[in-house]
C-alpha positions in Angstrom: -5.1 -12.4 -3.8 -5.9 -11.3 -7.3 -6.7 -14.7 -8.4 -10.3 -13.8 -6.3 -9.8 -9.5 -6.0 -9.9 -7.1 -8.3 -6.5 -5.2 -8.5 -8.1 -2.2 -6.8 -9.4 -4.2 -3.7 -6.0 -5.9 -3.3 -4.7 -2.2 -3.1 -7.4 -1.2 -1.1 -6.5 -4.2 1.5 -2.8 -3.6 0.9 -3.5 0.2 2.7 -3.2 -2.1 6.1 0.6 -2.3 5.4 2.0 1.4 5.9 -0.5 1.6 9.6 0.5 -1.7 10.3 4.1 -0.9 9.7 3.4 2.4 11.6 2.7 0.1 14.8 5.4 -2.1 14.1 7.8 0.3 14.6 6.5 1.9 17.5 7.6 -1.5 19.5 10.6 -2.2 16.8 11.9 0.8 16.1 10.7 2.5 19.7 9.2 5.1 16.9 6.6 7.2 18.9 3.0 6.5 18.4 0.8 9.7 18.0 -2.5 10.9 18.4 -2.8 11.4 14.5 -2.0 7.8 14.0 -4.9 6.5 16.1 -7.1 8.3 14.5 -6.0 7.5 10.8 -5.9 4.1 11.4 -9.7 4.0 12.8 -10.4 6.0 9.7 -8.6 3.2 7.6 -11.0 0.5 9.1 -14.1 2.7 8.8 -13.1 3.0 4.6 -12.4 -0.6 4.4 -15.8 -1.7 5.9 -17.3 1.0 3.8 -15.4 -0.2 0.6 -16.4 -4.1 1.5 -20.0 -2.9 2.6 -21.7 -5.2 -0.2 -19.1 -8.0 0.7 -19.0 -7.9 4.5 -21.8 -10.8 5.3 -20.0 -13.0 2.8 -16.3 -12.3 3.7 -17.3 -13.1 7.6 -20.2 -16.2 7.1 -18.3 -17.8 4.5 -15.2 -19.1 3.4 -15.8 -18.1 -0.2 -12.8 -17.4 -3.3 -14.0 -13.5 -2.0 -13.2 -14.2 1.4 -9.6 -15.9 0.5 -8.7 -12.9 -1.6 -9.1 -11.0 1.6 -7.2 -13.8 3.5 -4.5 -13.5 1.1 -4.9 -9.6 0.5 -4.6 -9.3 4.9 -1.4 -12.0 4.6 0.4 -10.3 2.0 0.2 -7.1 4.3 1.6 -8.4 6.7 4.4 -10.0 4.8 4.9 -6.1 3.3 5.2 -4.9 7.0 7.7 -7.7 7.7 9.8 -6.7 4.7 9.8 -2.9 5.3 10.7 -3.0 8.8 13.2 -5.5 8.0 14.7 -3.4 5.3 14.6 0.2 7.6 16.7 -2.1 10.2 19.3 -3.5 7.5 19.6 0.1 6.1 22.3 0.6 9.1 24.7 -1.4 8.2 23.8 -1.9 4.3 23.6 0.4 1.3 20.0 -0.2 -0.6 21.7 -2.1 -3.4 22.8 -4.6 -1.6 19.4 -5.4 0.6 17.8 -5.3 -3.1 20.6 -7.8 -4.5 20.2 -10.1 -1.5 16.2 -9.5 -2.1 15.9 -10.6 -4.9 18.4 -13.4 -5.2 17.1 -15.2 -2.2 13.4 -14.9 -3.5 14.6 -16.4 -7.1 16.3 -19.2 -5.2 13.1 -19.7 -3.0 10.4 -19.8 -6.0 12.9 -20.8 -9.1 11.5 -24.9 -8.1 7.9 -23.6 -8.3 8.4 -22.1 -11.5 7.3 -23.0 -14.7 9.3 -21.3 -17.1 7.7 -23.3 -20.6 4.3 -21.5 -19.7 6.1 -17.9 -21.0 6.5 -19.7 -24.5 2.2 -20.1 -24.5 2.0 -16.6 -23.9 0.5 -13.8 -26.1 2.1 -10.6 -27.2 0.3 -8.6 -25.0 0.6 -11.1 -22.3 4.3 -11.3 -22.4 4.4 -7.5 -22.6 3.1 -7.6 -19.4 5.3 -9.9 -17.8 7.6 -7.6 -19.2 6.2 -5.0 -17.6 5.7 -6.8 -14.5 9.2 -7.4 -13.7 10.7 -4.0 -14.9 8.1 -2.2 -12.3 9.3 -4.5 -9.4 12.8 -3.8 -10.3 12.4 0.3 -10.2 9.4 0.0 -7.8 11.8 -1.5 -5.0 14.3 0.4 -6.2 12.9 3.4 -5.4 11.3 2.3 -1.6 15.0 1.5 -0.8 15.8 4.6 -1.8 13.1 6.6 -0.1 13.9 4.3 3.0 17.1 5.7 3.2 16.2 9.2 2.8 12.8 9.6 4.1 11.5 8.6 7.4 8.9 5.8 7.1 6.0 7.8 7.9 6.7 10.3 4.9 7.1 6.6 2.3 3.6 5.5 4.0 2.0 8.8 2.7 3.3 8.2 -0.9 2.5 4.5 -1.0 -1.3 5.2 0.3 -1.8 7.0 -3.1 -1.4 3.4 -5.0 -5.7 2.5 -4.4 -6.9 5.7 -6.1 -4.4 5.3 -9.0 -5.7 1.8 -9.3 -9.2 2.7 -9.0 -8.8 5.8 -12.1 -7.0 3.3 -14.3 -9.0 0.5 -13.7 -12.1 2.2 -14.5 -9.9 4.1 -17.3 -8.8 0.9 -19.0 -12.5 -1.0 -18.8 -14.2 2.2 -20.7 -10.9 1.5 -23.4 -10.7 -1.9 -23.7 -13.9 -3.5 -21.9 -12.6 -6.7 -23.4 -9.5 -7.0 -21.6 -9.9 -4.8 -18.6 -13.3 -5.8 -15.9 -14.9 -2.5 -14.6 -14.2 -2.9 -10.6 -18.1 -3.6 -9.4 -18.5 -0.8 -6.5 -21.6 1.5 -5.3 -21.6 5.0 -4.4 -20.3 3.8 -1.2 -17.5 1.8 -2.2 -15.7 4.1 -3.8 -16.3 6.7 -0.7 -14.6 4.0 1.3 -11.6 4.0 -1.3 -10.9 7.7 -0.1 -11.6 7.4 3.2 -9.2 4.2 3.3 -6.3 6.6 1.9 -7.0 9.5 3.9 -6.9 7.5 7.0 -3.7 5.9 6.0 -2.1 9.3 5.1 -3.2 10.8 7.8 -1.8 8.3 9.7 1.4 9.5 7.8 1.7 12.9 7.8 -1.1 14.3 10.0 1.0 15.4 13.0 2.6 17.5 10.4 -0.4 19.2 9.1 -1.5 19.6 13.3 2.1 21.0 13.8 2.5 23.2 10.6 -0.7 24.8 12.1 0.2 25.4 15.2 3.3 27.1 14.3 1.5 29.3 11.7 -1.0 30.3 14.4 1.6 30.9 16.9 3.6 32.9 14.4 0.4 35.2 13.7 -0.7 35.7 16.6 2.6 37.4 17.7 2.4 40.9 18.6 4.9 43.2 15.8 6.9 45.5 17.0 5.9 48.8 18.3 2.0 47.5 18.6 
């Protein structure tokens, strides 16, 4: 997906992953689907035609590198949901560890014959930082959703992972104004980047609205009741 996207579309189409693993575990885990979550979700798809609102003729007439960015971006989603209902499953019988050590030593198994390990020796020093980089931020990154797994419930993880776009978005535009040589400006209008919000509030509402709606209600509830000797 980011051979074609720019990293903060790719996060912007990765915000389908915590609603779609919302759904999934309504009929997986027989988690209960709320009102909050409908509505969250249709604001998610409201902020990701308005994100794609220059794109949206080309992504749906033709099968362009644009449009197999979002093919890829939509698959990897799904893939994401598979893993993290998966891994909520296996968290009843296994400590996080051990779904992490089987993680990753079935995925080096599965990609080591694609690999090309004498490509790292071509790389630059900034490059191979990178890769450096890279790999240390998968390791602690799915170190700490296992963790969170295991001590939060998924809706609360959804809310924290639908922060990733707007961090994407600040740095990205951040790092092109720093180094414009290295770093491409993501190319959005006004309206783009009011999708990019409405895209995460959707998807955190989705998360943690029915809290908000609750937290409310018990505030006005506790308010309204009449004190002693009134």
């Amino acid at each position: 997906s980011l051979q074609y996207l720019s990293p903060t579309a790719s996060q912007v189409i990765g915000q389908l992953s915590p609603v779609g693993m919302m759904v999934a575990s309504v009929f997986i885990l027989k988690e209960k689907m709320r009102s909050t979550q409908v509505v969250g979700a249709l604001m998610l798809l409201s902020g990701l035609v308005m994100f794609f609102n220059t794109s949206l003729v080309e992504i749906f007439t033709k099968l362009t590198d644009y449009t197999w960015g979002v093919i890829f971006g939509v698959g990897a989603a799904t893939v994401w949901v598979s893993y993290g209902v998966a891994q909520k499953v296996l968290l009843r019988r296994l400590a996080s560890p051990q779904i992490l050590f089987l993680l990753y030593t079935l995925c080096t198994i599965a990609l080591f014959p694609l690999a090309n390990p004498g490509v790292i020796a071509q790389l630059s020093h900034w490059q191979l930082a990178c890769l450096i980089f890279c790999g240390l931020n998968t390791l602690v990154g799915y170190g700490a959703l296992a963790e969170a797994m295991a001590r939060w419930q998924a809706a609360q993880v959804s809310a924290i992972i639908t922060l990733t776009p707007l961090f994407t978005l600040f740095f990205s535009d951040l790092l092109s104004l720093a180094w414009p040589d290295f770093f491409a400006r993501p190319m959005l209008n006004l309206l783009g980047y009011l999708g990019a919000f409405v895209v995460v509030a959707g998807a955190m509402y989705s998360a943690i609205g029915h809290r908000i709606w609750g937290g409310l209600r018990k505030h006005t509830t506790v308010v309204s009741q009449p004190r002693a000797g009134e």
